[in-house]
C-alpha positions in Angstrom: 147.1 -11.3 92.1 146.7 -8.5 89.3 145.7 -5.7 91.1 148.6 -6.9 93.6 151.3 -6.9 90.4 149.6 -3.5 89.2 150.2 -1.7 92.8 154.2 -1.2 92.6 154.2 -0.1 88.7 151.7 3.1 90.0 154.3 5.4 90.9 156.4 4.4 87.6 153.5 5.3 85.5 153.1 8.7 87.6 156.8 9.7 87.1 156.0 9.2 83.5 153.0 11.1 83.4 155.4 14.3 85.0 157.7 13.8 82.7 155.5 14.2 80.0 154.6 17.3 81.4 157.2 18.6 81.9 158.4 17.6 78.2 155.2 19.5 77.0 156.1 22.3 78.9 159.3 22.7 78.0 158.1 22.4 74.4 155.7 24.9 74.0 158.1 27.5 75.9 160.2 27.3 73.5 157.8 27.2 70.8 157.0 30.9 71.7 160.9 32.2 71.7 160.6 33.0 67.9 157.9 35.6 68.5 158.7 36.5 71.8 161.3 39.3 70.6 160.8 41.4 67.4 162.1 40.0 64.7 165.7 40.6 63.4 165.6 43.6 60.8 166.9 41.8 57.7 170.0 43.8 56.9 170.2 46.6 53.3 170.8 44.6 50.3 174.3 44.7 49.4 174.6 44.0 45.6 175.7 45.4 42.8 172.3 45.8 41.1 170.3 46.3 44.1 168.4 49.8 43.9 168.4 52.9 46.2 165.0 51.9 47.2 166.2 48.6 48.6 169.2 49.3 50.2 167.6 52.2 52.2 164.3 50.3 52.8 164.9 49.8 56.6 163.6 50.0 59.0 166.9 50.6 61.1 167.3 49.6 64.3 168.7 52.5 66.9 171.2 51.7 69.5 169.9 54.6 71.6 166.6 56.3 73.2 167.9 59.3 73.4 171.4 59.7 76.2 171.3 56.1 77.0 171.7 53.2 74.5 169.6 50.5 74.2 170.5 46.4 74.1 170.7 47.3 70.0 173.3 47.6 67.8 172.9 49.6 64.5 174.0 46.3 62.6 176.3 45.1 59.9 177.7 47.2 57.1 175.8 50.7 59.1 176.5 54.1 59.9 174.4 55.9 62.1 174.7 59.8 62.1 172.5 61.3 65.1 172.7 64.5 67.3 170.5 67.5 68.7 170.2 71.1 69.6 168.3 73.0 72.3 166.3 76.0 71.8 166.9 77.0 75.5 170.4 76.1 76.3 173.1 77.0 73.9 171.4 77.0 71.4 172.3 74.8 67.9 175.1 73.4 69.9 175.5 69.4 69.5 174.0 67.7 73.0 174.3 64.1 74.8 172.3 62.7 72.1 175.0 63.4 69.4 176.2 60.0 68.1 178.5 58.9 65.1 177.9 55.0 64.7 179.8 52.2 62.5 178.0 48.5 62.9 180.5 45.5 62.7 178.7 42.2 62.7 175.0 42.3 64.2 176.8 42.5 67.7 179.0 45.2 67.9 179.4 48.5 66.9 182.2 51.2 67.5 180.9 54.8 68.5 181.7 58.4 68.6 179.4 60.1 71.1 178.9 63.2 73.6 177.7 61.3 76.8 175.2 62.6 79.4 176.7 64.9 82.3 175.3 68.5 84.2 179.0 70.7 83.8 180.1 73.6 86.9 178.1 75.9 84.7 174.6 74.2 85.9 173.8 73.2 82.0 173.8 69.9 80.7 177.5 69.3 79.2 178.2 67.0 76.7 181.5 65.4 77.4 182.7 63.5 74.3 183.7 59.6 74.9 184.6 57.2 72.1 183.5 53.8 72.6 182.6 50.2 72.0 178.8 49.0 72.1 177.8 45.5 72.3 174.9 42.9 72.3 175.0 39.7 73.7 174.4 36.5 71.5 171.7 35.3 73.8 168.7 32.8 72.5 165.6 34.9 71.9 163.4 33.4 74.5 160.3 34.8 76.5 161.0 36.8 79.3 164.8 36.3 78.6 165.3 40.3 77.7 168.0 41.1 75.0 171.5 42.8 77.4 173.5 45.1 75.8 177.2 46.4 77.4 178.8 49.8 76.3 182.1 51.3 77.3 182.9 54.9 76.7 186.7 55.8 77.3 185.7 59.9 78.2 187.7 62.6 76.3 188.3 65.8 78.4 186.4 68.9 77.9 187.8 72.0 79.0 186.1 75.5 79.7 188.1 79.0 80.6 186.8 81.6 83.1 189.2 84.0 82.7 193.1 82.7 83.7 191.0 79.7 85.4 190.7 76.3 83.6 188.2 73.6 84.0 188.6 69.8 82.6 185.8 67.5 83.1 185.7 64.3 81.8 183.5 61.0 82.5 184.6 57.4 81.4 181.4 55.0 81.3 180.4 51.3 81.7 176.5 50.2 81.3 174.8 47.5 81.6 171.4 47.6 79.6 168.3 45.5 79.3 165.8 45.7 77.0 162.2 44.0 77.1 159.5 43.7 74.5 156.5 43.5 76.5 153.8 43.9 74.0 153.7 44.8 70.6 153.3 48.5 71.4 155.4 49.0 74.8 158.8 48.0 75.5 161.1 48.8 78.5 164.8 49.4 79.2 166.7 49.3 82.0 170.2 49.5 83.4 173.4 50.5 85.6 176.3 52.9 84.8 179.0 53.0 86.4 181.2 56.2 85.6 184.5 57.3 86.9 184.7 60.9 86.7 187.2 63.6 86.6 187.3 67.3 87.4 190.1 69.2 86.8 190.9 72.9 88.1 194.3 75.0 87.1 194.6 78.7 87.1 192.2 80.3 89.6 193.0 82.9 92.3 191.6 81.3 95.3 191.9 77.9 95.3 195.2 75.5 94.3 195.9 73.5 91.3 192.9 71.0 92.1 192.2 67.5 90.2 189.3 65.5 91.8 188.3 61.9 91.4 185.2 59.8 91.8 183.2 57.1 90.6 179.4 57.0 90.5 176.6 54.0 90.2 174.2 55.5 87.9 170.5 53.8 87.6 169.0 54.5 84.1 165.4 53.5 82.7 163.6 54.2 79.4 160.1 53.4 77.6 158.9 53.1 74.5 155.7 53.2 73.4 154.9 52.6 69.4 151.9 54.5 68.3 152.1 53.6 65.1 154.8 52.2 62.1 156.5 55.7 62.2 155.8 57.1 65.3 157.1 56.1 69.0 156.9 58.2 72.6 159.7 58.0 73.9 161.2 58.3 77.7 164.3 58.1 79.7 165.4 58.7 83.1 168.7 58.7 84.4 170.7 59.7 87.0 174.2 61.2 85.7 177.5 62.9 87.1 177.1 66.6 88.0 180.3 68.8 88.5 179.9 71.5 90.5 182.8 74.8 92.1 182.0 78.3 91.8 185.2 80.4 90.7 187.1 82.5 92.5 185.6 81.7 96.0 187.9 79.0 97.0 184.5 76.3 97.6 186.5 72.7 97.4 185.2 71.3 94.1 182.7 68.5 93.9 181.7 65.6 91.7 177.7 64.9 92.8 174.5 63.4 91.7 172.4 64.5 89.2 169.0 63.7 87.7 167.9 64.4 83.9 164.5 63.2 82.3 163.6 63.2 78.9 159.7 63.0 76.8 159.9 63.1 73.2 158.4 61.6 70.1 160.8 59.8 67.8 159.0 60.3 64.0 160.4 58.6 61.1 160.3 60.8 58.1 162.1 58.1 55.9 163.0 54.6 56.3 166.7 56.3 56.9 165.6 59.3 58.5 164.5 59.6 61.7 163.3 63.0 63.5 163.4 63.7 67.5 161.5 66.3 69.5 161.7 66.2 73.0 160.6 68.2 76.5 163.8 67.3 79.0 164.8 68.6 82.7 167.3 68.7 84.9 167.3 68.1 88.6 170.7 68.9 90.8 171.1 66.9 93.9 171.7 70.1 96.0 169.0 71.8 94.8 166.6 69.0 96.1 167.2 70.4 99.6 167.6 74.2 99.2 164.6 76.5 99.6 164.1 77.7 96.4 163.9 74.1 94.6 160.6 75.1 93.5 161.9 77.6 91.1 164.4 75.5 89.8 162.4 73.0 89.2 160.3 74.8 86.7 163.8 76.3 85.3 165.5 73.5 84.4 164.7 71.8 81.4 164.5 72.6 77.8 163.3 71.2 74.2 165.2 69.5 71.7 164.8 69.0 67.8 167.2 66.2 66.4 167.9 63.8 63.8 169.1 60.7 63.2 170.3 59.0 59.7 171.0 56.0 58.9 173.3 54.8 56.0 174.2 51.4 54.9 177.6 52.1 53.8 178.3 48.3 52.6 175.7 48.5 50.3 176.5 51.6 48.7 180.3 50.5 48.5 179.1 47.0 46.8 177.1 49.0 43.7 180.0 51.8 43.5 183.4 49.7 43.6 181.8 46.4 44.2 183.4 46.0 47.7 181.5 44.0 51.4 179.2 42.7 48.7 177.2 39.6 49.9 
């Protein structure tokens, strides 16, 4: 009569059983969300006694590899003053990398910057934008990676040949991932989506001309920390590419492009932070023409820049005593 009153209550004690499990699981998963990120970069000391040395203490996070931005913002009470110069192309000229950055709140920040595009001239064109950059409030779990979004509302940029004017301008939305795997390598990933504009007025052979397209751009970046100060960093992303020869009456065309950066990002200070990088360029229509070889080994070019850091709320709060905590 026992064992015949203990048959029917064996499938209630198995459900139990799973649901402990499954309780357990769920436990120890998110147990390991509080270490399965890096830890949130406390914020410069804003007080009126607080020292030089502590409100420029860092570290300082960077909302950007080096063209694309990362699932970071720069943070509260912030500014972030980056940009570079090639020694091949136009040289000391500011490049895509060039940034002016202003944190409000740890989730958004509003942004000055030259974005990533290859002009008619063949060279990599930096096409001002000013824009919005933001992280999502999402719980720091493992393998939930932190997502970032960032629009840029493009500024035209206009170049003269002669009596002929050019206006190119790019307007971009991205989507951005970032994932700590390890304590030394972290990934990036994402989608841009870019309407672009060319603009031609003035030339000989070829009528007033204003052309309009919108590209899906893949991007991807890695970072690899060598040490505290030092971090290789790499990027590749696909980016608009204007292209229309003057004075041949060729229909203009916005294309694909490719451009790849390898640098190493060195931090000189806790608020200073120095860039060297190898980068190259790859346009779509030189993939299939027969000297792609040559360009290929032509297209690219090194780039020194800088990027500082400055918490602006903390200096206000010991000079006037303003955005103190």
């Amino acid at each position: 009569m026992e064992a015949s009153r203990d048959k029917p209550q064996q499938p209630t004690m198995q459900l139990r059983v799973w649901l402990r499990r499954l309780v357990g699981l769920a436990l120890a998963f998110t147990a390991g969300t509080a270490t399965a990120d890096d830890p949130t970069t406390p914020p410069a000391k804003r007080d009126p006694d607080a020292s030089f040395a502590q409100m420029f203490g860092g570290p300082f996070p960077s909302s950007r590899l080096f063209t694309m931005p990362t699932a970071d913002v720069i943070g509260a009470y912030m500014l972030s003053l980056s940009g570079d110069g090639s020694l091949l192309q136009d040289p000391g000229r500011l490049t895509s990398a060039a940034v002016v950055a202003i944190g409000f709140g740890d989730l958004a920040q509003l942004e000055y910057r030259e974005t990533g595009a290859i002009s008619v001239t063949g060279v990599d064109a930096p096409l001002p934008a000013l824009g919005v950059q933001l992280k999502l409030p999402l719980p720091r779990w493992r393998y939930l990676p932190a997502i970032g979004i960032a629009v840029r509302v493009g500024v035209e940029r206009d170049e003269t040949f002669g009596t002929t004017k050019v206006g190119e301008k790019v307007t971009d939305f991205y989507l951005v991932a970032r994932e700590r795997i390890t304590s030394w390598l972290v990934l990036h990933g994402g989608a841009r989506v870019s309407p672009a504009t060319l603009a031609i007025t003035g030339d000989s052979a070829l009528p007033d001309t204003t052309l309009h397209r919108t590209l899906a751009l893949p991007t991807a970046g890695i970072e690899l920390v060598m040490n505290r100060d030092a971090v290789i960093v790499g990027e590749a992303a696909a980016v608009p590419q204007f292209r229309w020869m003057v004075n041949t009456g060729d229909p203009p065309e916005i294309m694909y492009g490719l451009q790849a950066r390898l640098g190493l990002r060195w931090r000189l200070a806790p608020s200073v932070v120095f860039d060297a990088s190898l980068g190259y360029q790859l346009e779509s229509s030189d993939a299939m023409a027969g000297d792609g070889l040559r360009d290929l080994v032509s297209q690219w070019d090194i780039r020194l820049g800088a990027e500082v850091f400055v918490p602006w709320g903390a200096l206000a709060c010991r000079t006037v005593h303003a955005f103190c905590d």
